[in-house]
C-alpha positions as CSV (number, residue, x, y, z in Angstrom):
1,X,40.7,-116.8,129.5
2,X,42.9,-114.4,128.4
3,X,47.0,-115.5,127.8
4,X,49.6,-112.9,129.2
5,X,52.1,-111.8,126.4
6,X,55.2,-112.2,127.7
7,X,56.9,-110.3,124.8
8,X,59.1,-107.4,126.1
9,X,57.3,-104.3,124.6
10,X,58.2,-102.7,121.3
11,X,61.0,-99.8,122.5
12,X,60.7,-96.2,122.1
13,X,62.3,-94.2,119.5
14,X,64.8,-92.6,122.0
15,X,65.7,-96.1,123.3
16,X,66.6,-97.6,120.2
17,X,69.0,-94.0,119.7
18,X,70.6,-94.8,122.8
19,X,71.1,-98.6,122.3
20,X,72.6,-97.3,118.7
21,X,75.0,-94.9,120.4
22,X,75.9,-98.0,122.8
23,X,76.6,-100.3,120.2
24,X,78.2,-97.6,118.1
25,X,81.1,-97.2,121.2
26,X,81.4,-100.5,121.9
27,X,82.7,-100.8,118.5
28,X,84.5,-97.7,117.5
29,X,86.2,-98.8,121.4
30,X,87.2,-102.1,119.9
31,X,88.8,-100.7,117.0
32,X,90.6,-98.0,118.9
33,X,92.3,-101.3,120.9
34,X,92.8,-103.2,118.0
35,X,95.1,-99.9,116.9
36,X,96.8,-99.1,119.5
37,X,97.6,-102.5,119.8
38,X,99.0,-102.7,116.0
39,X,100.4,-99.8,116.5
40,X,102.3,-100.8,119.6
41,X,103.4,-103.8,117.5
42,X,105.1,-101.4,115.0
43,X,106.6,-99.3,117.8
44,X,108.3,-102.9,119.8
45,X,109.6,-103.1,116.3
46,X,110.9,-99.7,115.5
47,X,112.6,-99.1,118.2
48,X,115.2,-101.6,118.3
49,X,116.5,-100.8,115.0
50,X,116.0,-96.7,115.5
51,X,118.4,-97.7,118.7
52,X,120.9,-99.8,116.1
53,X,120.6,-97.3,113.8
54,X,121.5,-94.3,116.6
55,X,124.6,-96.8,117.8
56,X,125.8,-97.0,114.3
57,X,125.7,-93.3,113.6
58,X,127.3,-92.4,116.9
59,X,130.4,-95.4,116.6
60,X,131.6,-93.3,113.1
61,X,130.9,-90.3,114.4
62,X,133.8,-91.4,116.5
63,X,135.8,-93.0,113.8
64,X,135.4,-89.8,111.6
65,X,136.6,-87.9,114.6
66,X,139.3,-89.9,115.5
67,X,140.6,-90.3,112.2
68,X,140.7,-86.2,112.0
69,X,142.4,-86.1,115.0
70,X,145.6,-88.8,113.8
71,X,145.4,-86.7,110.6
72,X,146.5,-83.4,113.1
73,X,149.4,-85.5,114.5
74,X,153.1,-84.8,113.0
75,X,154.7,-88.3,111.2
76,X,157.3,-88.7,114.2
77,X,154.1,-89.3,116.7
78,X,152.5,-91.2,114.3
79,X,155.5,-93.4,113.4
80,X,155.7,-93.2,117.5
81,X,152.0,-95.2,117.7
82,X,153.1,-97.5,114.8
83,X,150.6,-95.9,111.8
84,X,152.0,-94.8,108.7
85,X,150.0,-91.8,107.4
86,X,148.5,-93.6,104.5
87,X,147.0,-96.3,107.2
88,X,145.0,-94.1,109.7
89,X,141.8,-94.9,108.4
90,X,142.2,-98.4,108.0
91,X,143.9,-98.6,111.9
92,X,140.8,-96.3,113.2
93,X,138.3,-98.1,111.1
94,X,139.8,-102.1,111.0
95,X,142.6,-102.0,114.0
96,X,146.6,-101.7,113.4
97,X,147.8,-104.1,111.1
98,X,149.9,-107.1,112.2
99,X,153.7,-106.3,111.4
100,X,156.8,-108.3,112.5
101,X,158.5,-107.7,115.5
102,X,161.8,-105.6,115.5
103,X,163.7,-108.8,115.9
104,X,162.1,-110.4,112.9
105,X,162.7,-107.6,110.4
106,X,166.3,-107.8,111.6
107,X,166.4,-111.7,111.2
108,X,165.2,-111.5,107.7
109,X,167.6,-108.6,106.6
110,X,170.5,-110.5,107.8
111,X,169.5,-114.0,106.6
112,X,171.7,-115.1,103.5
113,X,169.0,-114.3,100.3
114,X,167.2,-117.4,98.7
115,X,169.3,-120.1,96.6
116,X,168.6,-120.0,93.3
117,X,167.9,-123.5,91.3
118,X,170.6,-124.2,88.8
119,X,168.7,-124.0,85.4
């Protein structure tokens, strides 16, 4: 008796193409995710810091602004805010400076000088 050959048949040579051209897209597919997905990655990261970055540049465009716009003023306004001339861009870029009260300065003025130690 003759045995039945249950062996799938040898393919053609236009099958083989078209099984090539499957596998081919499968895998060029794969590596198109694989860069969009690095590449997505690199953009989560980016971002952030192009935002930081875009913050940082705006806050002393302000400053530089600001400070030109104190340098405009006359000394009786500034002295009127409570900046010397010399301390615009250290108020604009650090805040006014911490100075004693009216009261204090007159305190100190009037307060007998320091005792000197008998040598």
């Amino acid at each position: 008796m003759f045995e039945k050959d249950n062996s799938t048949p040898p393919l053609s040579f236009f099958e083989l193409q078209r099984q090539a051209r499957i596998e081919r897209n499968r895998m060029i597919h794969a590596g198109v995710r694989m860069a969009v997905h690095a590449i997505a990655k690199w953009l989560r990261m980016l971002v952030p810091r192009g935002k930081r970055l875009a913050q940082a540049w705006a806050a002393e465009h302000r400053r530089r602004r600001d400070i030109r716009e104190l340098q405009r003023l006359d000394d009786r306004t500034l002295q009127d805010i409570g900046v010397r001339r010399n301390e615009i861009e250290s108020a604009v870029r650090h805040g006014l400076p911490a100075r004693a009260s009216w009261k204090q300065r007159q305190r100190h003025w009037n307060s007998p000088p320091p005792r000197q130690r008998a040598a």
